[in-house]
C-alpha positions in Angstrom: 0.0 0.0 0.0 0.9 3.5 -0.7 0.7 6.0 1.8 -0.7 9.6 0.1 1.2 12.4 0.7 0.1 15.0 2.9 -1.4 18.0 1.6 -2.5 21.5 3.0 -6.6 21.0 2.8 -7.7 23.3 0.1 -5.2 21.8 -2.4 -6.7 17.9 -1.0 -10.1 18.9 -1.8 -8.9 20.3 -5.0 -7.8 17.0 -6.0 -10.5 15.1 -4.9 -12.8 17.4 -6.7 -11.2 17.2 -10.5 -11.8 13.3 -9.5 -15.1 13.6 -7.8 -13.5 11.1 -5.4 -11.3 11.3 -1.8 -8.0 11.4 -3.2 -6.5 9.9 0.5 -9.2 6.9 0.5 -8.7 5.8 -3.0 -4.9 5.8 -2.7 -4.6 3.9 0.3 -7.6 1.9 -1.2 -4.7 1.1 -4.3 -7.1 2.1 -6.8 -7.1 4.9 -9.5 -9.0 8.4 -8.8 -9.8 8.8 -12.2 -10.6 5.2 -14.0 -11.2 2.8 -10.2 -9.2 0.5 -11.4 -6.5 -1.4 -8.8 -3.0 -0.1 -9.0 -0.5 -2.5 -10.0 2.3 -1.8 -11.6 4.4 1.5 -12.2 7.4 1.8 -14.3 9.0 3.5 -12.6 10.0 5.2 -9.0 8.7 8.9 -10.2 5.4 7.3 -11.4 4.8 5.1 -7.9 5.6 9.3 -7.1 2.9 10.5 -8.9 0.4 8.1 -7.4 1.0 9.3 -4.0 0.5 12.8 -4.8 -2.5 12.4 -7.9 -3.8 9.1 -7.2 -3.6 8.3 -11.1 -2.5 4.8 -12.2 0.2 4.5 -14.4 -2.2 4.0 -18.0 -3.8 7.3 -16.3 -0.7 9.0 -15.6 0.8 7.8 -19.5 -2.9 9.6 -21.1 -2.7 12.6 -18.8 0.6 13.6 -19.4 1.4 12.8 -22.7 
């Protein structure tokens, strides 16, 4: 499990807004805030990064910041 980072609340709820999901509940829940699916792999250590902070898988994080 992932632990999510910690955030200052508004930027938290900002996050979990975009998503329309808890960004902290998903992430420790290992799933995706923006498809639900479960989180399991990452290819690499600044992508298992990103989920901590985002909560995006990593066929999420390849569409989002390509």
């Amino acid at each position: 499990m992932v632990l999510p980072t910690l955030k200052a609340k508004p930027i938290d709820q900002f996050i979990s807004s975009t998503f329309d999901v808890n960004r902290v509940k998903v992430i420790k829940s290992d799933l995706c805030s923006s498809c639900g699916k479960a989180t399991l792999e990452f290819t690499s250590e600044r992508s298992l990064n990103e989920y901590s902070i985002s909560g995006l898988c990593q066929s999420c994080q390849d569409e989002f910041f390509d």
